[in-house]
DOBA-944871 format. One record per atom (N, C-alpha, C): residue in one letter; chain; atom name; x, y, z. Coordinates in steps of 0.2 Angstrom, whole numbers. Layout:
N
+--------+--------+-------+-------+-------+-------+
! residu ! chaine ! atome !    c1 !    c2 !    c3 !
+--------+--------+-------+-------+-------+-------+
!      A !      A !    CA !     X !     Y !     Z !
...
+--------+--------+-------+-------+-------+-------+
//
This chain:
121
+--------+--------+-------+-------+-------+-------+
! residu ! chaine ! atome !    c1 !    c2 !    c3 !
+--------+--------+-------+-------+-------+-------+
!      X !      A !     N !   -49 !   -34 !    85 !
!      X !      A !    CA !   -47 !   -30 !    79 !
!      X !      A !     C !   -47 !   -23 !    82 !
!      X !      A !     N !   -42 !   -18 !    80 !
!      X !      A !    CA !   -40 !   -11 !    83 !
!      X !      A !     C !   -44 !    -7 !    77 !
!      X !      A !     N !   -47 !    -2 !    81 !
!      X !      A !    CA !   -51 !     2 !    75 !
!      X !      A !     C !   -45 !    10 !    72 !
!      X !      A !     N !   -46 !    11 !    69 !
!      X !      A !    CA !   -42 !    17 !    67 !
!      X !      A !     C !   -39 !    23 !    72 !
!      X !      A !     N !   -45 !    23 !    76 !
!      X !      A !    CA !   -44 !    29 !    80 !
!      X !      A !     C !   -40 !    26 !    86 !
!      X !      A !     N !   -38 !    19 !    87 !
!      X !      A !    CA !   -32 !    17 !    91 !
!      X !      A !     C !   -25 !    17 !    88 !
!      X !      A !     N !   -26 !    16 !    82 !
!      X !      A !    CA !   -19 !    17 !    79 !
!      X !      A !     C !   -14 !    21 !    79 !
!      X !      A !     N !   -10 !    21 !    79 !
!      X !      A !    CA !    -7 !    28 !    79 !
!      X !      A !     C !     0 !    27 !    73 !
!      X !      A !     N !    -6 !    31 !    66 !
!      X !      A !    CA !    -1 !    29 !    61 !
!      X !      A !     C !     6 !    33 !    60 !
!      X !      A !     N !    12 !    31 !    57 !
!      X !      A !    CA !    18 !    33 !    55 !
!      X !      A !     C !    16 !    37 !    49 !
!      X !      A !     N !    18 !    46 !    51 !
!      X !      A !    CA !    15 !    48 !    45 !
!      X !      A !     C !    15 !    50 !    40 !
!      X !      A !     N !    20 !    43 !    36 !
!      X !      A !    CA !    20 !    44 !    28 !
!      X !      A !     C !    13 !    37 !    26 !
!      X !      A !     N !    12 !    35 !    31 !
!      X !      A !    CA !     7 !    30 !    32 !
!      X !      A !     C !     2 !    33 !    29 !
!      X !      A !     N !    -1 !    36 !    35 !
!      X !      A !    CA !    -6 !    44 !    37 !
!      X !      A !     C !    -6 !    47 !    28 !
!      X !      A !     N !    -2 !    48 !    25 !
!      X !      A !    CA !    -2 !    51 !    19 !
!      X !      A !     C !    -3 !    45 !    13 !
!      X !      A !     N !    -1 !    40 !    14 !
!      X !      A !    CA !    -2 !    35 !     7 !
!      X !      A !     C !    -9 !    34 !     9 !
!      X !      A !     N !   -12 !    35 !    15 !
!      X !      A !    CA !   -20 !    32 !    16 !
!      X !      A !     C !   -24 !    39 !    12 !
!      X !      A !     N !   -21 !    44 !    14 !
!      X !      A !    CA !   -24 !    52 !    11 !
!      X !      A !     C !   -22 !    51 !     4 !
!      X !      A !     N !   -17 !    50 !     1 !
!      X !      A !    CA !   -18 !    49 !    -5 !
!      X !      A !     C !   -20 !    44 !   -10 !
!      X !      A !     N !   -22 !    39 !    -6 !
!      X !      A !    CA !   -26 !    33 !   -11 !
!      X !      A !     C !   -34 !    37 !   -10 !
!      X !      A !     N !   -35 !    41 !    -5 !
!      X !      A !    CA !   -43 !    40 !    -5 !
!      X !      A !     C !   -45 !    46 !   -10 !
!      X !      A !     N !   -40 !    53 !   -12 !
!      X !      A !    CA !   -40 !    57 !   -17 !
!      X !      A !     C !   -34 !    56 !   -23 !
!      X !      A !     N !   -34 !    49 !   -24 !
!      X !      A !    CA !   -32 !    50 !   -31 !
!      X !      A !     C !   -26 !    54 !   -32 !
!      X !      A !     N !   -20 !    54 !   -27 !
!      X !      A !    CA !   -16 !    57 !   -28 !
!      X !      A !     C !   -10 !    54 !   -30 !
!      X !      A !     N !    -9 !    54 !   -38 !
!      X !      A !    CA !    -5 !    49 !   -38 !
!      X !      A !     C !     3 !    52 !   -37 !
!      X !      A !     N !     5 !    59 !   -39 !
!      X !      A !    CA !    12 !    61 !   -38 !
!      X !      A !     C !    13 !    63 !   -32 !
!      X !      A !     N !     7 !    63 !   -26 !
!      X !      A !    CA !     9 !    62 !   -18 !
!      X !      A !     C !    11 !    57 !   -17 !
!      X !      A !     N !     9 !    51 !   -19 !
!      X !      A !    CA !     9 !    44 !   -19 !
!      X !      A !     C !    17 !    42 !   -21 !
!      X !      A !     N !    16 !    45 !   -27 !
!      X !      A !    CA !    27 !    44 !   -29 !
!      X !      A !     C !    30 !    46 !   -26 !
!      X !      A !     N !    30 !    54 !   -20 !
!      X !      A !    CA !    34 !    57 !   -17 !
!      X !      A !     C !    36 !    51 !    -9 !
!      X !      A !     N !    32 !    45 !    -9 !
!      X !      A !    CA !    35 !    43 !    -3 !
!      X !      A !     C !    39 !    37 !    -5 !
!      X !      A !     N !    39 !    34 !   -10 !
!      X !      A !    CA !    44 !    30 !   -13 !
!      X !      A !     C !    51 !    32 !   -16 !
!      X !      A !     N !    56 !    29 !   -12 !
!      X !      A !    CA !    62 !    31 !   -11 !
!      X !      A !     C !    65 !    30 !   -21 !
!      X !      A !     N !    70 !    33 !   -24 !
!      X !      A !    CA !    70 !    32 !   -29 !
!      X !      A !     C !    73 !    24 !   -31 !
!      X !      A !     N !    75 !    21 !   -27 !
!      X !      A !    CA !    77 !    13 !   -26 !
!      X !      A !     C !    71 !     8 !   -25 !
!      X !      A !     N !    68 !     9 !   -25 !
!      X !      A !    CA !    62 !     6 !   -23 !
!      X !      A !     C !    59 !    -1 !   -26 !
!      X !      A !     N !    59 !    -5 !   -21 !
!      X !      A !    CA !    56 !   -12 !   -23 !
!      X !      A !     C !    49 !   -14 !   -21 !
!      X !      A !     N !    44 !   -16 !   -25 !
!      X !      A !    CA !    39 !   -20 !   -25 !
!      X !      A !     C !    36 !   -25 !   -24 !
!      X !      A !     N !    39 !   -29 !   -19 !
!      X !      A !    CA !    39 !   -36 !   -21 !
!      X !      A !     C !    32 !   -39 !   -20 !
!      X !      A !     N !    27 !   -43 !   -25 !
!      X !      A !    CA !    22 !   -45 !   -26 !
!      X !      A !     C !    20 !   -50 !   -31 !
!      X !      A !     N !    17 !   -56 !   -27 !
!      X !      A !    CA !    16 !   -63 !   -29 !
!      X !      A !     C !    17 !   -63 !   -36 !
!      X !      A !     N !    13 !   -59 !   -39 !
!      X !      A !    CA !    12 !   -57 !   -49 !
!      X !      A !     C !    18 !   -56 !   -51 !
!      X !      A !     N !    24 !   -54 !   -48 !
!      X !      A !    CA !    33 !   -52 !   -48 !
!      X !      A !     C !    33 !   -46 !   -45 !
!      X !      A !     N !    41 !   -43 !   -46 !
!      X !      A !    CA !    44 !   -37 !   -42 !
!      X !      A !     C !    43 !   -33 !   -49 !
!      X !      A !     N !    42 !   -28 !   -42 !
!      X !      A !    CA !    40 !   -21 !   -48 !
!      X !      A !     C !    46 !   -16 !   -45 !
!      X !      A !     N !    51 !   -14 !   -50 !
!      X !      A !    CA !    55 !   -11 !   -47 !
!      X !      A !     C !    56 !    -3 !   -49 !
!      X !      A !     N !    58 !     2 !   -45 !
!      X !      A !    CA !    58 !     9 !   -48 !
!      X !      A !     C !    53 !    11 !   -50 !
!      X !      A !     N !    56 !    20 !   -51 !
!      X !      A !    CA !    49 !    25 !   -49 !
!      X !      A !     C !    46 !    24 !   -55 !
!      X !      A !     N !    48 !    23 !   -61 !
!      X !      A !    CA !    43 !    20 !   -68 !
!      X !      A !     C !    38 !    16 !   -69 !
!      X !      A !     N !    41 !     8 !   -64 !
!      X !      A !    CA !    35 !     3 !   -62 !
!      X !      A !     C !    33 !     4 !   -59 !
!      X !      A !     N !    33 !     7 !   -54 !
!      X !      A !    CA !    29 !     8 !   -47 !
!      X !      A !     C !    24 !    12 !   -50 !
!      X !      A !     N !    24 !    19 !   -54 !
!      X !      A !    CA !    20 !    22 !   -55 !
!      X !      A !     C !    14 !    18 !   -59 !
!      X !      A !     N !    16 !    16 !   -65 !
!      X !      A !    CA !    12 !    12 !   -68 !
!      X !      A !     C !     7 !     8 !   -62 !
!      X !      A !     N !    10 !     4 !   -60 !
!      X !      A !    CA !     7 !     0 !   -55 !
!      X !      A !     C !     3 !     3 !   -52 !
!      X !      A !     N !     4 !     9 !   -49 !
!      X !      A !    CA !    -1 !    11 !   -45 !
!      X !      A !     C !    -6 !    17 !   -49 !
!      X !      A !     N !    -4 !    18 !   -54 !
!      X !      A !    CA !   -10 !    20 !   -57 !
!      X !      A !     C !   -14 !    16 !   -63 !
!      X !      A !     N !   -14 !     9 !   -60 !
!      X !      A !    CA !   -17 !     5 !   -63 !
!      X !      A !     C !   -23 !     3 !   -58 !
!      X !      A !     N !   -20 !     3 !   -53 !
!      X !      A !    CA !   -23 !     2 !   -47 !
!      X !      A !     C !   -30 !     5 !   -46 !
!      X !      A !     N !   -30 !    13 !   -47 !
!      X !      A !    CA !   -34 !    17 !   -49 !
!      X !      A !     C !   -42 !    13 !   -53 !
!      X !      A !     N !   -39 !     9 !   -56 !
!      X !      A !    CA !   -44 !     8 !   -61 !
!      X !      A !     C !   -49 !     4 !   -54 !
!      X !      A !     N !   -47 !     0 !   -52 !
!      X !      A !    CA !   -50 !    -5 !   -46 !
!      X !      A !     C !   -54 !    -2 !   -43 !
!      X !      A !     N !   -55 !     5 !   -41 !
!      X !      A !    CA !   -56 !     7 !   -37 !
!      X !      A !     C !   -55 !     7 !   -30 !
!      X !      A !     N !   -50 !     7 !   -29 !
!      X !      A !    CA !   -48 !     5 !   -21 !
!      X !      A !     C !   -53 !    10 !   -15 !
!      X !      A !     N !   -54 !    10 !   -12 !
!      X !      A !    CA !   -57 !    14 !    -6 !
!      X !      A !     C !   -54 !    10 !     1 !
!      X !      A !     N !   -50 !    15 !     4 !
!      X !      A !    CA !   -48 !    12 !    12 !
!      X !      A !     C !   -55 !    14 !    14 !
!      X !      A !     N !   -56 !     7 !    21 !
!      X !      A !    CA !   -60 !     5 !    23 !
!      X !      A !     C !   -58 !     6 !    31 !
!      X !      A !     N !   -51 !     3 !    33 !
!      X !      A !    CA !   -50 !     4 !    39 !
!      X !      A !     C !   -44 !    -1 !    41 !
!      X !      A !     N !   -38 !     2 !    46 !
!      X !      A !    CA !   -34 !     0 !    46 !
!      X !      A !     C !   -35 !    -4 !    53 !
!      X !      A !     N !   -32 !   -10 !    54 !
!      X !      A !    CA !   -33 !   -17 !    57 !
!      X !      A !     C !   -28 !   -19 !    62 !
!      X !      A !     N !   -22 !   -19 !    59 !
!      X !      A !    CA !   -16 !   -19 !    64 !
!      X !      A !     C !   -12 !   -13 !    60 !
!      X !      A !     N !    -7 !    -9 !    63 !
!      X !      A !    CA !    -1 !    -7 !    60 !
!      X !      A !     C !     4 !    -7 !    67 !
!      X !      A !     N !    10 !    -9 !    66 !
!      X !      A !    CA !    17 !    -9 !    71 !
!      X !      A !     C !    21 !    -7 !    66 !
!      X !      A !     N !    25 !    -3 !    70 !
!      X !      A !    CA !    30 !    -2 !    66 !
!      X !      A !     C !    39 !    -2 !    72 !
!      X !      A !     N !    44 !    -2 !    69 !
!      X !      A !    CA !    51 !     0 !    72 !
!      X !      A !     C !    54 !     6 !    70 !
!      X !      A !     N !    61 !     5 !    71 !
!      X !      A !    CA !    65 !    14 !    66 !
!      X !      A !     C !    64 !    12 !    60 !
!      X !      A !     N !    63 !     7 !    56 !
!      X !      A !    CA !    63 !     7 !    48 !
!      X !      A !     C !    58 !     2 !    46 !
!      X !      A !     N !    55 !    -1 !    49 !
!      X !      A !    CA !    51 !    -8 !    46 !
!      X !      A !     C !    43 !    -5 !    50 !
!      X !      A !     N !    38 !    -7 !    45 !
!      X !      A !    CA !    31 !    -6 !    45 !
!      X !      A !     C !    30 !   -12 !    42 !
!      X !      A !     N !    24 !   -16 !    47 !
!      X !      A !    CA !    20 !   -20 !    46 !
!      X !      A !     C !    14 !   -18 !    49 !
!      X !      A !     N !     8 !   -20 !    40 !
!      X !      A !    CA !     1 !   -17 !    42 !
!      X !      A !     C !    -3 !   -22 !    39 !
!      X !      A !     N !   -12 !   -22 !    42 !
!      X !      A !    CA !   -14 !   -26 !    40 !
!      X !      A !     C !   -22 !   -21 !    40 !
!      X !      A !     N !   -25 !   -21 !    35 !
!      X !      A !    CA !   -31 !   -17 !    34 !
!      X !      A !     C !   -36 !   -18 !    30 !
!      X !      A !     N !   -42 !   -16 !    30 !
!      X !      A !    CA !   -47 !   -19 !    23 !
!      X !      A !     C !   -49 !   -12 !    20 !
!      X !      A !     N !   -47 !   -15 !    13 !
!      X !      A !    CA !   -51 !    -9 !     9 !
!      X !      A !     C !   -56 !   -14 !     5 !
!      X !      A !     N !   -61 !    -9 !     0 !
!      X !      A !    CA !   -64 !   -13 !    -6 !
!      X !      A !     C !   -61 !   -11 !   -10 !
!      X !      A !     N !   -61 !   -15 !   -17 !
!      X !      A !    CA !   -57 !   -16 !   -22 !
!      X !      A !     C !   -63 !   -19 !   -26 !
!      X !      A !     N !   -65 !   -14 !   -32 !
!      X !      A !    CA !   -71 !   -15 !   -35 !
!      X !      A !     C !   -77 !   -17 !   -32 !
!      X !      A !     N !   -80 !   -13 !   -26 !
!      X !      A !    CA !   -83 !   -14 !   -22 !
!      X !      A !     C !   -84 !   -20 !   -17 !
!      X !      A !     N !   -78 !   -26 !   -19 !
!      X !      A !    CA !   -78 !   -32 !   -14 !
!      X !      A !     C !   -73 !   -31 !    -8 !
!      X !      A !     N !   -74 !   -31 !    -1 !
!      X !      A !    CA !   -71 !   -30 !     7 !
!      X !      A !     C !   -66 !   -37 !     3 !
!      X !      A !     N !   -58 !   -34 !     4 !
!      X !      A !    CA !   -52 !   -36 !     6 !
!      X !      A !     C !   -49 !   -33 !    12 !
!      X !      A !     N !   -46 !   -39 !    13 !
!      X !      A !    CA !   -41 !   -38 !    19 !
!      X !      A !     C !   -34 !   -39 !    16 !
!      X !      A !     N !   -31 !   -33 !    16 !
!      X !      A !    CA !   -23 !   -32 !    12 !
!      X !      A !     C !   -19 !   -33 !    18 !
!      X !      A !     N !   -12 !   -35 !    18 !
!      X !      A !    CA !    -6 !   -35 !    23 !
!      X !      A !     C !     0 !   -32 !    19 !
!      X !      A !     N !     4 !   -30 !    22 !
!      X !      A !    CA !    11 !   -28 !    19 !
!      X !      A !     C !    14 !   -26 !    24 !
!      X !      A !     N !    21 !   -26 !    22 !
!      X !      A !    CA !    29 !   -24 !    24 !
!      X !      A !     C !    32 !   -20 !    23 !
!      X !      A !     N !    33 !   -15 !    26 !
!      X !      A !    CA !    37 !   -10 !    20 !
!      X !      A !     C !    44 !    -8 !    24 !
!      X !      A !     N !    50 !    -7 !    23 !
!      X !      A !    CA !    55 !    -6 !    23 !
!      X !      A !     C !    57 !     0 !    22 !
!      X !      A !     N !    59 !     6 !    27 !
!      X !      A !    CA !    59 !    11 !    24 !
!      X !      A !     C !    68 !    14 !    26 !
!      X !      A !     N !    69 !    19 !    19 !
!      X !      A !    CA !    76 !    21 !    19 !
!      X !      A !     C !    76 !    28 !    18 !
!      X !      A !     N !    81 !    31 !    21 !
!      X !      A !    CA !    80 !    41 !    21 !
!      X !      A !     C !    71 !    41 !    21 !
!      X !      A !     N !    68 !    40 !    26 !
!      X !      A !    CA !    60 !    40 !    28 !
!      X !      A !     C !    58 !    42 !    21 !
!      X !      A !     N !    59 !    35 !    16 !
!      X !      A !    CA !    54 !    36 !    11 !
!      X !      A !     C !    53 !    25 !    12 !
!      X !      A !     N !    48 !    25 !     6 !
!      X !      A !    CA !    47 !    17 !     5 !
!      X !      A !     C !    53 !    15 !     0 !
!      X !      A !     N !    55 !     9 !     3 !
!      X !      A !    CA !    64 !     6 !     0 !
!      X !      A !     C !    60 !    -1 !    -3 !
!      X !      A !     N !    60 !    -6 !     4 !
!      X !      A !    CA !    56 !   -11 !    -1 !
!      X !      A !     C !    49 !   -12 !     3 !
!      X !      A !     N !    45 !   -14 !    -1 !
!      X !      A !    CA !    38 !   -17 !     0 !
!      X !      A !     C !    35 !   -23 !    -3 !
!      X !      A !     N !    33 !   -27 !     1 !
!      X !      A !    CA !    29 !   -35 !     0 !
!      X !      A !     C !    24 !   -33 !     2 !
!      X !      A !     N !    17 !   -36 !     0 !
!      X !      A !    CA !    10 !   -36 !     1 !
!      X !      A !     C !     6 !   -40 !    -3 !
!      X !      A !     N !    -1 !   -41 !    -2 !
!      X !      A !    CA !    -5 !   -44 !    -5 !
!      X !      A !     C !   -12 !   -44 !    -1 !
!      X !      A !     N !   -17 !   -46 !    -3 !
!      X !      A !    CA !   -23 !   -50 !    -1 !
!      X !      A !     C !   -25 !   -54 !     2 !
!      X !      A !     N !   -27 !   -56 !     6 !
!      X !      A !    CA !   -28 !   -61 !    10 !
!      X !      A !     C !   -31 !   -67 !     5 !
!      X !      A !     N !   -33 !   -63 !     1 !
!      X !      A !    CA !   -39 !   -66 !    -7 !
!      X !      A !     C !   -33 !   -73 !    -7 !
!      X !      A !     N !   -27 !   -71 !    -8 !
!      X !      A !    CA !   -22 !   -75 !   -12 !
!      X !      A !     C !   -18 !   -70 !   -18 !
!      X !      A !     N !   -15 !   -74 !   -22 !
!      X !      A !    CA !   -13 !   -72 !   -27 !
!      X !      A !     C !   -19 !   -71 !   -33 !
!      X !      A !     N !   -20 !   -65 !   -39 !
!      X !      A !    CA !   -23 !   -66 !   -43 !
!      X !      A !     C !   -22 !   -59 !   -47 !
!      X !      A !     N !   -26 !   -61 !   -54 !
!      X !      A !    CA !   -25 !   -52 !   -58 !
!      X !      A !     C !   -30 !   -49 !   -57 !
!      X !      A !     N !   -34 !   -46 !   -53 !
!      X !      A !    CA !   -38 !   -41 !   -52 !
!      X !      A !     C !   -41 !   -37 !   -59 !
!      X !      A !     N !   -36 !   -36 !   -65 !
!      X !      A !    CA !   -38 !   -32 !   -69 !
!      X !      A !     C !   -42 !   -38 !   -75 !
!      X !      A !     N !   -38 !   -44 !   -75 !
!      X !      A !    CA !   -44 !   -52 !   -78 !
!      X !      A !     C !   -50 !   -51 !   -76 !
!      X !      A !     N !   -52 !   -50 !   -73 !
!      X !      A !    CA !   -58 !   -52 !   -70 !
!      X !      A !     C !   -65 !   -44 !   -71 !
+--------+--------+-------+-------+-------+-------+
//
């Protein structure tokens, strides 16, 4: 397992990790392209009106990044793999992201947990 200080993130990455840990949620919009797809086990969340919602629902979880595990990236494609907590419990999150005019076009992810509603529980 690579510790963060090997990584060497792509820095709109470097910026979603700085804007989850302060709650920044209209820094957070400005890297999602305005076509922007979601794709996640629960369904597709599509544009800047889902996507916002979404993620500032997110909010509520409490997310705290913990530590980035793998990240590679190409000219347009990032694949990561990293643990945060989410209401105090260590998850190990993975995602895809596709990126278009260097903003986020489409994204798949999840938890290692599986499929589930985080906000049920």
């Amino acid at each position: 397992m690579s510790t963060e200080a090997e990584i060497e993130l792509h820095p709109l990455f470097a910026e979603m990790v700085r804007c989850t840990a302060e709650r920044d949620l209209d820094g957070l919009m400005k890297l999602y392209h305005p076509d922007a797809e979601w794709i996640r086990f629960t369904g597709t969340v599509r544009g800047e009106d889902e996507i916002r919602k979404l993620l500032a629902r997110y909010w509520e979880l409490d997310l705290q990044h913990v530590e980035m595990n793998e990240f590679i990236q190409t000219d347009d494609t990032v694949m990561m793999r990293g643990t945060m907590t989410v209401r105090g419990e260590v998850v190990v999150t993975f995602g895809v992201y596709v990126l278009r005019d260097g903003l986020i076009w489409r994204q798949c992810g999840a938890d290692e947990g599986g499929s589930r509603d985080w906000w049920a529980s």
